[in-house]
C-alpha positions as a Python dict, from the first residue, in 0.01 Angstrom:
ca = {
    (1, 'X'): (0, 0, 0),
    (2, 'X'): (-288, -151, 204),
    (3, 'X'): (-173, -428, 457),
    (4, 'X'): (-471, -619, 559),
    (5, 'X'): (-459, -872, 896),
    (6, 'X'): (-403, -1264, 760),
    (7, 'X'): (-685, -1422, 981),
    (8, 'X'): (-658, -1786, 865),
    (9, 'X'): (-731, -1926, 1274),
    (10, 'X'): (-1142, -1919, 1172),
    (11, 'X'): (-1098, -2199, 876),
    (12, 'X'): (-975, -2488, 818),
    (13, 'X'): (-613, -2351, 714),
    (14, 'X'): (-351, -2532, 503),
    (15, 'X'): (-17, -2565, 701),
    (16, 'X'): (211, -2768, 491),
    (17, 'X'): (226, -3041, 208),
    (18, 'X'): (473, -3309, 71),
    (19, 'X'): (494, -3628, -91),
    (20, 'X'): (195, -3824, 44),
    (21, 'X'): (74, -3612, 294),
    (22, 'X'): (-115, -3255, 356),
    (23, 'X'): (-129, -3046, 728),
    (24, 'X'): (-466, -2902, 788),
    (25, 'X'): (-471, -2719, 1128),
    (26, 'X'): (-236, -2966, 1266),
    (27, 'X'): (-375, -3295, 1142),
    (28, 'X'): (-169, -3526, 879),
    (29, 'X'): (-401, -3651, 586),
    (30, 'X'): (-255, -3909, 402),
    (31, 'X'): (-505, -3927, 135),
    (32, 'X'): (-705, -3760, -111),
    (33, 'X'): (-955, -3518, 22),
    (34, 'X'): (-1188, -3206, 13),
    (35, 'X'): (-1111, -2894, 255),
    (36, 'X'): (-1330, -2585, 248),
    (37, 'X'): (-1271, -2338, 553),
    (38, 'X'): (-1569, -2489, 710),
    (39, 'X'): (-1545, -2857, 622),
    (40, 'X'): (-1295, -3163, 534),
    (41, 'X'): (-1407, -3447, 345),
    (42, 'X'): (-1145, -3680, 421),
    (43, 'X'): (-1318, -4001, 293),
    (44, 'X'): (-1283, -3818, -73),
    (45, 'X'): (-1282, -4191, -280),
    (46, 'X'): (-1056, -4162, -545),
    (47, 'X'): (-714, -4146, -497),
    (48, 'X'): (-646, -4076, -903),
    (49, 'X'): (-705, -3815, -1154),
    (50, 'X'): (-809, -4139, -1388),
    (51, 'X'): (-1036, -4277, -1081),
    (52, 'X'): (-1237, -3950, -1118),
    (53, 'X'): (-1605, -4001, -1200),
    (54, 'X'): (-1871, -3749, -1300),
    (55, 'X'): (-2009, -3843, -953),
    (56, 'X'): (-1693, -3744, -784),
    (57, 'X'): (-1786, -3360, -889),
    (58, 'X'): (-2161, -3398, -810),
    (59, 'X'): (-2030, -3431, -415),
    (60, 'X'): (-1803, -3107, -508),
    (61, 'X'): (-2104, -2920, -622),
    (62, 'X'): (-2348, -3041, -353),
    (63, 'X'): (-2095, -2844, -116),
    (64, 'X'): (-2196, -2507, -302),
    (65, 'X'): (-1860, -2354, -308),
    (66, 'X'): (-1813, -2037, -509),
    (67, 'X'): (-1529, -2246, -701),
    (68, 'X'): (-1334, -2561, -677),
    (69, 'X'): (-985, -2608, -702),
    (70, 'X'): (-893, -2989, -818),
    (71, 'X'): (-543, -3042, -713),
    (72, 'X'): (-391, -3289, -949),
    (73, 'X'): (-84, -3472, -759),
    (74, 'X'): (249, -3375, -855),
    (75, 'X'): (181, -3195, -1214),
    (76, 'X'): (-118, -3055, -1383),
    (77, 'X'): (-362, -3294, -1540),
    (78, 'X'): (-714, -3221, -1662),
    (79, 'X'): (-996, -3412, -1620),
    (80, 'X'): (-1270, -3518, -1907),
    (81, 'X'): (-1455, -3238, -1978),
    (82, 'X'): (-1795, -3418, -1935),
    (83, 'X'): (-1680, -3533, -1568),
    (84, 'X'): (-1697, -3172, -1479),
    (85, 'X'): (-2090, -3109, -1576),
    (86, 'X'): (-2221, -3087, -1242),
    (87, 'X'): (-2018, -2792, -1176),
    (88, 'X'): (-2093, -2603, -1492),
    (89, 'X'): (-2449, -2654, -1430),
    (90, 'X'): (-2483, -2522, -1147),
    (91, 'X'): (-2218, -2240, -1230),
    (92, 'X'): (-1947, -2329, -1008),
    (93, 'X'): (-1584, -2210, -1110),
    (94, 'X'): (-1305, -2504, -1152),
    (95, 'X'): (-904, -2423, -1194),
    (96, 'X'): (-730, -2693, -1248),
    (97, 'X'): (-357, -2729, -1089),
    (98, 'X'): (-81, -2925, -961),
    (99, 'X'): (-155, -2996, -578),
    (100, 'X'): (78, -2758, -465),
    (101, 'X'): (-29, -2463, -604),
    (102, 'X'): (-399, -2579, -562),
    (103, 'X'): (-298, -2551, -154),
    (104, 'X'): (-106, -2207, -207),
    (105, 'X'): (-458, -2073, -394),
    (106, 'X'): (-649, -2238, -116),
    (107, 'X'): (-527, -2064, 132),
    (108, 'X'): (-517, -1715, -12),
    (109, 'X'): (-903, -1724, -135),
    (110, 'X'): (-988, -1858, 228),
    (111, 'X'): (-836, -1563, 390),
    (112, 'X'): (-1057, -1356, 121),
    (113, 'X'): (-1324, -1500, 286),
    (114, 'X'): (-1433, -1734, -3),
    (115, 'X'): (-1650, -1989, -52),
    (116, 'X'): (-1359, -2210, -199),
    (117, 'X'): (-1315, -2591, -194),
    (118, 'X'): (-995, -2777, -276),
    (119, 'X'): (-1049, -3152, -386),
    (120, 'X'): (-699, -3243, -374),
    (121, 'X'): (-489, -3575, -475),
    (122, 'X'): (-150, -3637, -316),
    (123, 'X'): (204, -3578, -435),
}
């Protein structure tokens, strides 16, 4: 068994969520966003899986993560295949969840130390 030292204090960490609201490193957001352990995007526009545009994951690839994780709200919900383009072309991983497993799966590939980005909707 290999313990290995959870050193979350370097990123931008993932405290807590509930309905309408996720804790970053001590600050509320109260609306959709983007966090990547060195970045927030709080003024993420749509506040909607159905309000997502194919421009919408341009942004998401523009920040060059390794992969994305689009948290959906309360349950799992996929968006239009051709809305996602920008990330398949420029070969960028998406996993599609429910928002609180999309902030559980942050967290753990941050402390990897990857290049992961979490659009996320609220609950």
């Amino acid at each position: 068994m290999k313990f290995v030292l959870d050193n979350t204090s370097d990123g931008q960490a993932i405290q807590r969520y509930a309905a309408g609201e996720v804790i970053i490193n001590q600050v509320a957001y109260r609306r959709s966003l983007i966090v990547m352990p060195d970045r927030i995007v709080s003024d993420w526009s749509p506040s909607a899986i159905e309000e997502l545009e194919s421009d919408d994951f341009e942004l998401l690839a523009d920040l060059s993560p390794e992969i994305v994780l689009l948290g959906t709200g309360g349950q799992q919900q996929f968006p239009h295949p051709s809305l996602t383009q920008p990330l398949m072309q420029r070969r960028i991983g998406l996993e599609v969840m429910d928002t609180a497993a999309a902030c559980r799966t942050y967290n753990i590939l941050m402390a990897e130390g990857r290049r992961v980005a979490a659009a996320l909707f609220m609950i």
